[in-house]
mmCIF file as gemmi writes it, N, C-alpha and C atoms, coordinates in Angstrom:
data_model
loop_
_atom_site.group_PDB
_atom_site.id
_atom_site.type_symbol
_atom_site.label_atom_id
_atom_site.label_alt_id
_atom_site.label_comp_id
_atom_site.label_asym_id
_atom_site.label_entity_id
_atom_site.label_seq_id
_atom_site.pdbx_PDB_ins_code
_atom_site.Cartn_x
_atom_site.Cartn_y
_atom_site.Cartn_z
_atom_site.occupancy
_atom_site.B_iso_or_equiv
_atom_site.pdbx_formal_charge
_atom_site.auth_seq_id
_atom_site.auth_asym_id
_atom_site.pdbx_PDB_model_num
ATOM 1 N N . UNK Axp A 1 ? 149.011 48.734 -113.186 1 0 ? 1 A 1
ATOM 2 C CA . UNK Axp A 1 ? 148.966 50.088 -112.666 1 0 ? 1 A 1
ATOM 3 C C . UNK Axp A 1 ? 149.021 50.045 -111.142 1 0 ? 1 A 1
ATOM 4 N N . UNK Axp A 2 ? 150.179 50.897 -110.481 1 0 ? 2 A 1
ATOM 5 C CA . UNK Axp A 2 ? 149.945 50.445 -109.013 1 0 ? 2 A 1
ATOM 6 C C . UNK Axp A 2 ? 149.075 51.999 -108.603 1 0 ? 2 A 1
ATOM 7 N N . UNK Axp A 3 ? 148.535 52.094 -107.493 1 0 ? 3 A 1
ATOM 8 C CA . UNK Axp A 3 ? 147.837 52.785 -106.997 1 0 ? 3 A 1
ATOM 9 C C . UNK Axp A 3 ? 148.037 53.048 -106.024 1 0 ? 3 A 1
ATOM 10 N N . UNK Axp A 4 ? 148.699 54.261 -105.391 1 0 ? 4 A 1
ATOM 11 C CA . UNK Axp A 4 ? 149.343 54.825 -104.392 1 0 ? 4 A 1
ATOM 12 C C . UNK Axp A 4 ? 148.921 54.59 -103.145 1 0 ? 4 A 1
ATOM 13 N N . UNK Axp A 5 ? 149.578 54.468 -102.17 1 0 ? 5 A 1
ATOM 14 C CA . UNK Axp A 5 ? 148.74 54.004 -100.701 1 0 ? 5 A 1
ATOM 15 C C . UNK Axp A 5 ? 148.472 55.598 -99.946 1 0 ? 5 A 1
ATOM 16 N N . UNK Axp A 6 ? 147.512 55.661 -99.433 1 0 ? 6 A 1
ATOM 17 C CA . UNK Axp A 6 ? 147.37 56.645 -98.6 1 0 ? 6 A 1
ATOM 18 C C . UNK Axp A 6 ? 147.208 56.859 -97.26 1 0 ? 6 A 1
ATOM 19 N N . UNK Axp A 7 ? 147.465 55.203 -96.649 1 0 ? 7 A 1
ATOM 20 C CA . UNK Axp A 7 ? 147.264 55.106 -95.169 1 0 ? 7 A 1
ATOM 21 C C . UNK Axp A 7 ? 148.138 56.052 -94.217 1 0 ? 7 A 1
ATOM 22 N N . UNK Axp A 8 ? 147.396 56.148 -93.166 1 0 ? 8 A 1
ATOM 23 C CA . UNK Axp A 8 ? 148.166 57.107 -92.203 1 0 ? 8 A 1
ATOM 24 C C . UNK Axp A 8 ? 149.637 56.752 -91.685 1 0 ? 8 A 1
ATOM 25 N N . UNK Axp A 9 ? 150.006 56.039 -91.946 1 0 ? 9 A 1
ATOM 26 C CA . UNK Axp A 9 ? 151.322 55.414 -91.815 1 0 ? 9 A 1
ATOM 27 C C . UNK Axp A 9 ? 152.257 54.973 -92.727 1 0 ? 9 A 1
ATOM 28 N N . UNK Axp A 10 ? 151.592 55.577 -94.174 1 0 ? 10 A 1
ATOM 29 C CA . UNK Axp A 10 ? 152.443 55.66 -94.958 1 0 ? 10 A 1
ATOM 30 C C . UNK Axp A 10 ? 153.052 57.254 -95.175 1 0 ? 10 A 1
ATOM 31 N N . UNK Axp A 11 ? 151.408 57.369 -94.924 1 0 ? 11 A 1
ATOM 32 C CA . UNK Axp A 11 ? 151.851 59.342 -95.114 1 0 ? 11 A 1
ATOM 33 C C . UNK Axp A 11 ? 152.855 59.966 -94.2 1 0 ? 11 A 1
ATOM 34 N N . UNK Axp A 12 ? 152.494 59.651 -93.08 1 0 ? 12 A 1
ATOM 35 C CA . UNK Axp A 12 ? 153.358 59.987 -91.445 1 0 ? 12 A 1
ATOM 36 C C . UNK Axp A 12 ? 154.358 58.807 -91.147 1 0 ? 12 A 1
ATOM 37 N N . UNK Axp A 13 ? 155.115 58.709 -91.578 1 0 ? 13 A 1
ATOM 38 C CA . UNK Axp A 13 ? 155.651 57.749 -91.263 1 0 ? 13 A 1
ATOM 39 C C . UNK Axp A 13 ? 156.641 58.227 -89.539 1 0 ? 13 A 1
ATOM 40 N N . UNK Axp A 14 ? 156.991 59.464 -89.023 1 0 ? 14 A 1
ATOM 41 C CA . UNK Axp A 14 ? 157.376 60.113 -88.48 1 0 ? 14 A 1
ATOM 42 C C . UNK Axp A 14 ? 156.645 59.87 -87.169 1 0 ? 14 A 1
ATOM 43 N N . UNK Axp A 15 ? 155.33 59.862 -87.729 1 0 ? 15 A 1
ATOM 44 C CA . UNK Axp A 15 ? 154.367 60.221 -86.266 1 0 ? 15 A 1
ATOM 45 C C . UNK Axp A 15 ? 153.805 58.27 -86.066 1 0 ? 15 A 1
ATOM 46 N N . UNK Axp A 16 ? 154.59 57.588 -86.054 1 0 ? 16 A 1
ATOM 47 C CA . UNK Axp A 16 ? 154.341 56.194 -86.014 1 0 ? 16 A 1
ATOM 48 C C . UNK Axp A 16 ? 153.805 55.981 -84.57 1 0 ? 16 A 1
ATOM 49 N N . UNK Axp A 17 ? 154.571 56.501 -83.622 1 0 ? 17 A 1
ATOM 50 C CA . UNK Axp A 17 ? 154.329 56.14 -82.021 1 0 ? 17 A 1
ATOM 51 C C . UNK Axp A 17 ? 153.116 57.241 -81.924 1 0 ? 17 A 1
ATOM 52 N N . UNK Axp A 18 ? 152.793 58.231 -82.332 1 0 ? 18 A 1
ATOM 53 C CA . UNK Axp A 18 ? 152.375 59.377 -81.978 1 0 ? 18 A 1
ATOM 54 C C . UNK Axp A 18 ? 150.701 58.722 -82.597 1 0 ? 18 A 1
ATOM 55 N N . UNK Axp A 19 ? 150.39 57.914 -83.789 1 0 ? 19 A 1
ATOM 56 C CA . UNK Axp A 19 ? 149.494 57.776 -84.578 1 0 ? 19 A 1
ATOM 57 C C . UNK Axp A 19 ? 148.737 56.632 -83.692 1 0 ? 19 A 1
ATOM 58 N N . UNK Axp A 20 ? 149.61 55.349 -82.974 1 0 ? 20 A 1
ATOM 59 C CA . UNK Axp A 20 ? 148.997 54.65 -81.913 1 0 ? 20 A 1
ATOM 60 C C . UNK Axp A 20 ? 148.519 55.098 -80.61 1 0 ? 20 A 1
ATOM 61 N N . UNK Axp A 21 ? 149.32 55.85 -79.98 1 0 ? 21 A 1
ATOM 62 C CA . UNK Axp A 21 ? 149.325 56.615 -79.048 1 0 ? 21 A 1
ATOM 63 C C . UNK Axp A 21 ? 147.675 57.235 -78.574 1 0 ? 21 A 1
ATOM 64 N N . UNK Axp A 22 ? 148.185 58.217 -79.741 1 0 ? 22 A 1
ATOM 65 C CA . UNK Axp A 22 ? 146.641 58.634 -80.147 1 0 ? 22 A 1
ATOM 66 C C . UNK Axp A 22 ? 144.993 57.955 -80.394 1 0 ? 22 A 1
ATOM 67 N N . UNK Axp A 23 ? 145.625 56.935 -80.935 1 0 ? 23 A 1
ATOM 68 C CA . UNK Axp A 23 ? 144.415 55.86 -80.98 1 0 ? 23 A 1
ATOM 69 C C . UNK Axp A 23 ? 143.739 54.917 -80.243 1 0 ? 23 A 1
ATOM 70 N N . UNK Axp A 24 ? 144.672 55.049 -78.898 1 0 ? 24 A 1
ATOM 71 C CA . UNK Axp A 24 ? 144.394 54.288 -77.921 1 0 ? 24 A 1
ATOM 72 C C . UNK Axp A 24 ? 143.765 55.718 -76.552 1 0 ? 24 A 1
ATOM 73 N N . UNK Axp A 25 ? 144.122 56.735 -77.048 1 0 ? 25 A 1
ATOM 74 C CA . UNK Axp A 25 ? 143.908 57.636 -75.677 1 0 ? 25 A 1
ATOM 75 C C . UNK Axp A 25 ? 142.904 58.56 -76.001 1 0 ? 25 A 1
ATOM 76 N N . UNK Axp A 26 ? 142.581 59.186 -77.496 1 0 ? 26 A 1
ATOM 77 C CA . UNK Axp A 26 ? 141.746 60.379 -77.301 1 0 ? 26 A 1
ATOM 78 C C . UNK Axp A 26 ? 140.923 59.174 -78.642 1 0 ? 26 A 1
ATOM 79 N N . UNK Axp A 27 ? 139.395 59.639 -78.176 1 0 ? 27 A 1
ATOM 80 C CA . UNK Axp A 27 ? 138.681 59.043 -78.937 1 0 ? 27 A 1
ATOM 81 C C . UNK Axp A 27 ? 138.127 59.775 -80.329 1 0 ? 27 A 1
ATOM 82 N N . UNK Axp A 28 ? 138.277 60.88 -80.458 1 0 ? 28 A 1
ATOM 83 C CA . UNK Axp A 28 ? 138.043 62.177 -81.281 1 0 ? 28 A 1
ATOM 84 C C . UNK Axp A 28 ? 139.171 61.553 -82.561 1 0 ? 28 A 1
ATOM 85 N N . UNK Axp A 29 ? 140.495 61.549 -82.493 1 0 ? 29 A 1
ATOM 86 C CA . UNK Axp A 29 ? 141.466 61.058 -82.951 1 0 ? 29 A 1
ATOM 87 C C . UNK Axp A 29 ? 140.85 59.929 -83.461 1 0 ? 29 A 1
ATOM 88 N N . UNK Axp A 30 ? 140.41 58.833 -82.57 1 0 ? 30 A 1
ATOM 89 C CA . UNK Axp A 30 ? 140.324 57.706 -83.102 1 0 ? 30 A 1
ATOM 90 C C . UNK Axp A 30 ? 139.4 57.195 -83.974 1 0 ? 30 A 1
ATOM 91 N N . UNK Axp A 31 ? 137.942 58.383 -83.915 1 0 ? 31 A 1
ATOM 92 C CA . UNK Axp A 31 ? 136.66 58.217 -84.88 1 0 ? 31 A 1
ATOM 93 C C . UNK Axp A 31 ? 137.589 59.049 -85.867 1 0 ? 31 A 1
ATOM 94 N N . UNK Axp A 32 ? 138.476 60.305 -86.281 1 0 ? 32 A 1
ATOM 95 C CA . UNK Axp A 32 ? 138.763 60.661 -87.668 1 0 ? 32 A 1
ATOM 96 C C . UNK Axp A 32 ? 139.806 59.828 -88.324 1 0 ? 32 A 1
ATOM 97 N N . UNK Axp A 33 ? 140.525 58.693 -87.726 1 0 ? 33 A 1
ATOM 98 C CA . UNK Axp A 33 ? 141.138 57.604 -87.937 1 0 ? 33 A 1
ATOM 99 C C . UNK Axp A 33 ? 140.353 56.969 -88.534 1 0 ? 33 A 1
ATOM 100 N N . UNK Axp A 34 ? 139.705 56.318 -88.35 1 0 ? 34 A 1
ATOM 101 C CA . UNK Axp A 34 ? 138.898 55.326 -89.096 1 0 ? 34 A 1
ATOM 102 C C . UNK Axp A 34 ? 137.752 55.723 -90.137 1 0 ? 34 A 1
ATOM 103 N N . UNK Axp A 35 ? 137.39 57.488 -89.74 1 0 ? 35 A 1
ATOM 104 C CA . UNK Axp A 35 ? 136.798 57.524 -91.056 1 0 ? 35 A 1
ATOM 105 C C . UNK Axp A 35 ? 137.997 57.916 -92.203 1 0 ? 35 A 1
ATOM 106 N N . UNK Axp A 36 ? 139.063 58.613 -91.692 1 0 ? 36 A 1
ATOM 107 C CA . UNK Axp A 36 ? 139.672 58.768 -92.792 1 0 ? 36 A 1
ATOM 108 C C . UNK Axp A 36 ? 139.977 57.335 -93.507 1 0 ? 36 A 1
ATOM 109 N N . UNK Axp A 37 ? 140.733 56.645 -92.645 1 0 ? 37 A 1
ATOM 110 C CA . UNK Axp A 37 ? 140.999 54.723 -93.46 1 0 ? 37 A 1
ATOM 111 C C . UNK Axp A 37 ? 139.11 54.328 -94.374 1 0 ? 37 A 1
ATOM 112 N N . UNK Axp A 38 ? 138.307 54.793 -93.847 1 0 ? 38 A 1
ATOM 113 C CA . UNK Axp A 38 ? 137.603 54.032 -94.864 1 0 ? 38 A 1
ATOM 114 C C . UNK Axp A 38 ? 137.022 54.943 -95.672 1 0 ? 38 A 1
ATOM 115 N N . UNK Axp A 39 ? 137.499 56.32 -95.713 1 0 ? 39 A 1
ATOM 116 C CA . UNK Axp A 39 ? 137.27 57.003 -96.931 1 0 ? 39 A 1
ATOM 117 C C . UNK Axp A 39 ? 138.516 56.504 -98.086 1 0 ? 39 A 1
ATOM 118 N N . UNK Axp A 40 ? 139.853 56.597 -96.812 1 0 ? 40 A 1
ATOM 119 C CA . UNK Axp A 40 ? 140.496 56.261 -97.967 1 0 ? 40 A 1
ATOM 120 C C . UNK Axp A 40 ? 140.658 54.836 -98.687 1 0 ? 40 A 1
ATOM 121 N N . UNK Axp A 41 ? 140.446 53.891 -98.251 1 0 ? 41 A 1
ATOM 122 C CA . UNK Axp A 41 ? 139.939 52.351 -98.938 1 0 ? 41 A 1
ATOM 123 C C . UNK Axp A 41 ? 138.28 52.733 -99.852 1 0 ? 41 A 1
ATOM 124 N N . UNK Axp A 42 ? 137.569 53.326 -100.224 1 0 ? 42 A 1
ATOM 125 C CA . UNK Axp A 42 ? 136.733 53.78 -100.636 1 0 ? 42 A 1
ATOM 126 C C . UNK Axp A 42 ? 137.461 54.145 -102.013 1 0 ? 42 A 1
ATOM 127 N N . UNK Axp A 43 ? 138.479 55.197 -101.85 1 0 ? 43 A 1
ATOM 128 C CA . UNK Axp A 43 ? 138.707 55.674 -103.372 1 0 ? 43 A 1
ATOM 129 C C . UNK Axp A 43 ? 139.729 55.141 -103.73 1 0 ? 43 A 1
ATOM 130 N N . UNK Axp A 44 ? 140.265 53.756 -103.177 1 0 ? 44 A 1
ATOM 131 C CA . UNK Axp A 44 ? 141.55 53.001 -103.524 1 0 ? 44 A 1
ATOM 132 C C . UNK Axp A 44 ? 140.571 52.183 -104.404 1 0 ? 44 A 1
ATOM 133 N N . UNK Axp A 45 ? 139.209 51.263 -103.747 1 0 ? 45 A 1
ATOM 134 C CA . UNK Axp A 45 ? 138.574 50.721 -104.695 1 0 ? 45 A 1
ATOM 135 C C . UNK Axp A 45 ? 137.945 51.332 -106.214 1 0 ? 45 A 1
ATOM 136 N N . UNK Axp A 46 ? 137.482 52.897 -106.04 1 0 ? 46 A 1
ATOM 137 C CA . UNK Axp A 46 ? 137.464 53.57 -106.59 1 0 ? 46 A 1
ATOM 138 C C . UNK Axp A 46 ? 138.68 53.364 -108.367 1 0 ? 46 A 1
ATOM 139 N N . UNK Axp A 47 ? 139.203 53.8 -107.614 1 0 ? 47 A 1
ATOM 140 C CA . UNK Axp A 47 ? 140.699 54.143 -108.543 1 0 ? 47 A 1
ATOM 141 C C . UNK Axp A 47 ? 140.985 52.731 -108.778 1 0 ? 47 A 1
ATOM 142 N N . UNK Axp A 48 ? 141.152 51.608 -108.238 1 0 ? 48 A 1
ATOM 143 C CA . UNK Axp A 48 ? 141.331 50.366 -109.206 1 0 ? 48 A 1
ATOM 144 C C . UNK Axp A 48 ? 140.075 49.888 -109.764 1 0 ? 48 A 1
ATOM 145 N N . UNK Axp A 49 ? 138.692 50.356 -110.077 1 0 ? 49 A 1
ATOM 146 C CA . UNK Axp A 49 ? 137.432 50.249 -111.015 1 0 ? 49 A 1
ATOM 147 C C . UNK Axp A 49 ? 136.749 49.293 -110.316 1 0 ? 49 A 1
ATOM 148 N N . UNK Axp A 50 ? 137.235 48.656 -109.113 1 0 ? 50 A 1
ATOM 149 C CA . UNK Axp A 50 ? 136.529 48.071 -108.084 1 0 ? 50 A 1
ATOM 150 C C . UNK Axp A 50 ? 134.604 48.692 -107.867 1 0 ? 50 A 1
ATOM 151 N N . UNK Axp A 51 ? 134.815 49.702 -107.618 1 0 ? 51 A 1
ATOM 152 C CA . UNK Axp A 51 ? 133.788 50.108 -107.59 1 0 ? 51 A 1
ATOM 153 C C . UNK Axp A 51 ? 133.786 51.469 -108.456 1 0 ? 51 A 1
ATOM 154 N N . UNK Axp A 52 ? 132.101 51.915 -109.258 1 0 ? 52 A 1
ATOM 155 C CA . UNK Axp A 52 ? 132.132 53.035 -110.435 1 0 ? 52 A 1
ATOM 156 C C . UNK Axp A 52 ? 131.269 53.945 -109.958 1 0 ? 52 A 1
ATOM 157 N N . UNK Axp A 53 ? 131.857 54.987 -109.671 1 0 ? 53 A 1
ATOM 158 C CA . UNK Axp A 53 ? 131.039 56.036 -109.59 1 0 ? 53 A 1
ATOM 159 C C . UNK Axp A 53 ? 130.908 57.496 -110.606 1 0 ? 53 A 1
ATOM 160 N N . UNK Axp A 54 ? 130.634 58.746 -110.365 1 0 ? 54 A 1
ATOM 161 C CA . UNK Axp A 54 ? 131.08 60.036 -110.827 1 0 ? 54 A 1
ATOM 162 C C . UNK Axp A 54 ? 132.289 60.655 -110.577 1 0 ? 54 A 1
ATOM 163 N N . UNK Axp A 55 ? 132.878 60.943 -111.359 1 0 ? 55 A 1
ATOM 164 C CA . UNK Axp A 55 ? 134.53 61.832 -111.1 1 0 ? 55 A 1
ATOM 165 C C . UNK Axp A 55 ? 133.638 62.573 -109.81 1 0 ? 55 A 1
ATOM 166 N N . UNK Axp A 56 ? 132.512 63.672 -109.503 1 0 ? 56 A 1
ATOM 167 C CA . UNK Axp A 56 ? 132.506 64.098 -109.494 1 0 ? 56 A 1
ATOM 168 C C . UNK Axp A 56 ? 132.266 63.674 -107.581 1 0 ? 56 A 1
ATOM 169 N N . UNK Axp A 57 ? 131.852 62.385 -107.742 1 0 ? 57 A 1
ATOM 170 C CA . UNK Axp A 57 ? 132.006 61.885 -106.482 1 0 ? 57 A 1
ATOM 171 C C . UNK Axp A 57 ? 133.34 61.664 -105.745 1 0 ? 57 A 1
ATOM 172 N N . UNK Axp A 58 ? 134.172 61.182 -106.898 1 0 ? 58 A 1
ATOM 173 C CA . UNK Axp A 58 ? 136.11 60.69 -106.078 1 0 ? 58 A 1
ATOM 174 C C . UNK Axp A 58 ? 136.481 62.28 -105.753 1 0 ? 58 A 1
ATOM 175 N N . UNK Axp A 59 ? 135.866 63.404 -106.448 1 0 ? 59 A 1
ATOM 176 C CA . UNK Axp A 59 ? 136.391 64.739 -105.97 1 0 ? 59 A 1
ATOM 177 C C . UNK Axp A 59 ? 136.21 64.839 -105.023 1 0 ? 59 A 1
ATOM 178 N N . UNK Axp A 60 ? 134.898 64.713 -104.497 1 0 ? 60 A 1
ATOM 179 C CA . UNK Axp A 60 ? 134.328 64.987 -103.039 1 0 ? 60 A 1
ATOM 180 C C . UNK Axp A 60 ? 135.194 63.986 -102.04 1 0 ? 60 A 1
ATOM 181 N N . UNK Axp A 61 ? 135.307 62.554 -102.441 1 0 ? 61 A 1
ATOM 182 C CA . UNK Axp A 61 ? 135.853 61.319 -101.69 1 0 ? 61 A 1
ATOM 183 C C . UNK Axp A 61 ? 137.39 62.212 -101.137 1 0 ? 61 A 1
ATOM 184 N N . UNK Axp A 62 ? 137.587 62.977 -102.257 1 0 ? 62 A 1
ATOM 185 C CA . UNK Axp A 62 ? 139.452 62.978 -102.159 1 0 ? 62 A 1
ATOM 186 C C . UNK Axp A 62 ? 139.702 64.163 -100.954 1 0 ? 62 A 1
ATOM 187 N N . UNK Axp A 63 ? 138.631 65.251 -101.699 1 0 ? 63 A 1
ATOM 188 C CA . UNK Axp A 63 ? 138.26 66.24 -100.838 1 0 ? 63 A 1
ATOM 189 C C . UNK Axp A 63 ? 138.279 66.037 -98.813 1 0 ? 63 A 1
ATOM 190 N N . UNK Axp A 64 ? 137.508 65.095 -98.77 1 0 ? 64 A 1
ATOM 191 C CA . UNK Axp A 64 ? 137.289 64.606 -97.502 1 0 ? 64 A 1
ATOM 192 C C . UNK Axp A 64 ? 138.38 63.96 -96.784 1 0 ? 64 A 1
ATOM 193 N N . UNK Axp A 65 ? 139.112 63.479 -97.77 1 0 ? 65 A 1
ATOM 194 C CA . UNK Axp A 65 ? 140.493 62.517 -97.149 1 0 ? 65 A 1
ATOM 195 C C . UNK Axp A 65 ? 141.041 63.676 -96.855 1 0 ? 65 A 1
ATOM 196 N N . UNK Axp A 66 ? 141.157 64.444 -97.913 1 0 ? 66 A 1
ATOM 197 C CA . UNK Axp A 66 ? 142.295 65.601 -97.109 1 0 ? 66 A 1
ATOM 198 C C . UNK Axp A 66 ? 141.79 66.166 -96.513 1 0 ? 66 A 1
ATOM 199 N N . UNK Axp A 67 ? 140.75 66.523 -96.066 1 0 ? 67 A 1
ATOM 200 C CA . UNK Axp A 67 ? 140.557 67.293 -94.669 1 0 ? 67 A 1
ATOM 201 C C . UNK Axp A 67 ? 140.835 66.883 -93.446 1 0 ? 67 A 1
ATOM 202 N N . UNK Axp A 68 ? 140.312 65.376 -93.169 1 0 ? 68 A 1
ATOM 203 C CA . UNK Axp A 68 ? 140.351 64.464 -92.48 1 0 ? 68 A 1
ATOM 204 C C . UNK Axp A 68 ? 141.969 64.352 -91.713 1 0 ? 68 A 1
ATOM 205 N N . UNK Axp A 69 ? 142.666 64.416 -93.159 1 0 ? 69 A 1
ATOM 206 C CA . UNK Axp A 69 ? 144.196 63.799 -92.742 1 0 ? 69 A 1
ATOM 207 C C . UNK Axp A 69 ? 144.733 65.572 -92.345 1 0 ? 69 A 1
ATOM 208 N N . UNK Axp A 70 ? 144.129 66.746 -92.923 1 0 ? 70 A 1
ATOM 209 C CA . UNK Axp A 70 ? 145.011 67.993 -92.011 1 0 ? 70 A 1
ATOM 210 C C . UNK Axp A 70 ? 144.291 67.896 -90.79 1 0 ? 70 A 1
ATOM 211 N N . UNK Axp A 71 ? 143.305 67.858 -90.644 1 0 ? 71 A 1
ATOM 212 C CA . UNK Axp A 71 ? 142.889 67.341 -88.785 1 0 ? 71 A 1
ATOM 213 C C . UNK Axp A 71 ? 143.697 66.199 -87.994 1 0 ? 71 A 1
ATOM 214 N N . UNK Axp A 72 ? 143.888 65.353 -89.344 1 0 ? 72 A 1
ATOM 215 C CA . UNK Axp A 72 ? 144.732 64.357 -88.173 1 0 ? 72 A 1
ATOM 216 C C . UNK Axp A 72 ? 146.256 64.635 -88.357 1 0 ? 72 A 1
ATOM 217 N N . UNK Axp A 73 ? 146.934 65.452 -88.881 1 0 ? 73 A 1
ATOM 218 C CA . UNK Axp A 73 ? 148.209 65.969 -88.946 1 0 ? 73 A 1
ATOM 219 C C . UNK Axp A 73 ? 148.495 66.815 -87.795 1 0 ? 73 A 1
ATOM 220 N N . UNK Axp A 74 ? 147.159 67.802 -87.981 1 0 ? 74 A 1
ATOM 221 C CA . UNK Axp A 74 ? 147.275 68.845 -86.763 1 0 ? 74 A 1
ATOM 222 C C . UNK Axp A 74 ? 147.271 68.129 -85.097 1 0 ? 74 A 1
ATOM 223 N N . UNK Axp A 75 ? 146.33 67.328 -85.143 1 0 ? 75 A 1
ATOM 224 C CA . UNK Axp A 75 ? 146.232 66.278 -83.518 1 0 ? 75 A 1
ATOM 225 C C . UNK Axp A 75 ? 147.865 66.118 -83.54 1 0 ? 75 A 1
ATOM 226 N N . UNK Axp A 76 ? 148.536 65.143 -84.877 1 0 ? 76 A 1
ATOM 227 C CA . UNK Axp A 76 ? 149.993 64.633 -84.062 1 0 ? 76 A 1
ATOM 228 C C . UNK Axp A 76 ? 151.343 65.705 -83.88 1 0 ? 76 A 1
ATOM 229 N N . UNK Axp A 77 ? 150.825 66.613 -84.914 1 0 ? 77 A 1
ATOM 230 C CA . UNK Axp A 77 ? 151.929 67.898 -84.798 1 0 ? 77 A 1
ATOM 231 C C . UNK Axp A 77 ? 151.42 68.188 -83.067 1 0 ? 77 A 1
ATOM 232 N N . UNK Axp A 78 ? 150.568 68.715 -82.914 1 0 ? 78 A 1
ATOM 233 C CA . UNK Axp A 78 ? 150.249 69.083 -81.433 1 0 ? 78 A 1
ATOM 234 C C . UNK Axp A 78 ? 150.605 68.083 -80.278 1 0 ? 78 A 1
ATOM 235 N N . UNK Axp A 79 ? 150.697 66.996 -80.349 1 0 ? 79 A 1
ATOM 236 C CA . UNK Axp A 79 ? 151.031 65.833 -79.669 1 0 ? 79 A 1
ATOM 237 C C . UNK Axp A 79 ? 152.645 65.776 -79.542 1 0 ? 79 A 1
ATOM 238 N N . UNK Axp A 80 ? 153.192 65.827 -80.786 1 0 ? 80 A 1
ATOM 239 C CA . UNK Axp A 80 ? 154.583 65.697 -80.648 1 0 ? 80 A 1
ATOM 240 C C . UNK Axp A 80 ? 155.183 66.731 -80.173 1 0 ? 80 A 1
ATOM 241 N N . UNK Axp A 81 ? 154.387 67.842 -80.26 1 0 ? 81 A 1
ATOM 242 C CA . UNK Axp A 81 ? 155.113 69.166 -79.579 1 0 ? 81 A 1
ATOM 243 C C . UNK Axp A 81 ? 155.111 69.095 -78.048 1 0 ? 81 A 1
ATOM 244 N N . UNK Axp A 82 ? 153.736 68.577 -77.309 1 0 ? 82 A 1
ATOM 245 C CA . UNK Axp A 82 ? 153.743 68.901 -76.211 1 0 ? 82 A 1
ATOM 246 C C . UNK Axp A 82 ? 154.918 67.416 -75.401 1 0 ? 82 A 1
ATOM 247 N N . UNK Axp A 83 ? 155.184 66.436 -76.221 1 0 ? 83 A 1
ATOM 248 C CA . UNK Axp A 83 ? 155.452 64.869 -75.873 1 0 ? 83 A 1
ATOM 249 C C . UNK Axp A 83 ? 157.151 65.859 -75.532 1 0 ? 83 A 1
């Protein structure tokens, strides 16, 4: 069973320069970077039975990734506009 990647550079593949960029200059960017990567390695282990929790927990887990990643969509949309 493969299990979909969700890293920020798979998702954005577009905002590649824009996703380093960012990670080296605004630090706001760079703490929802890394919590999003270890929420999302969280429910990758999750989803391959690595680790067992409640559905009701990967809801919340999944929940959080996507918030995480429209905050960090919105930073590089705004970035690439003003670039």
């Amino acid at each position: 069973m493969s299990i979909e990647k969700h890293d920020l550079h798979n998702e954005f593949p577009e905002f590649e320069k824009e996703i380093h960029d960012l990670k080296i200059s605004d630090g706001h960017f760079a703490r929802l970077f890394k919590e999003y990567h270890e929420v999302d390695h969280e429910i990758h282990r999750i989803e391959q039975g690595v680790e067992n929790t409640t559905d009701e927990y990967l809801e919340l887990q999944k929940k959080q990734r996507l918030n995480l990643k429209d905050q960090l969509f919105a930073m590089l949309k705004k970035t690439k506009a003003t670039a």
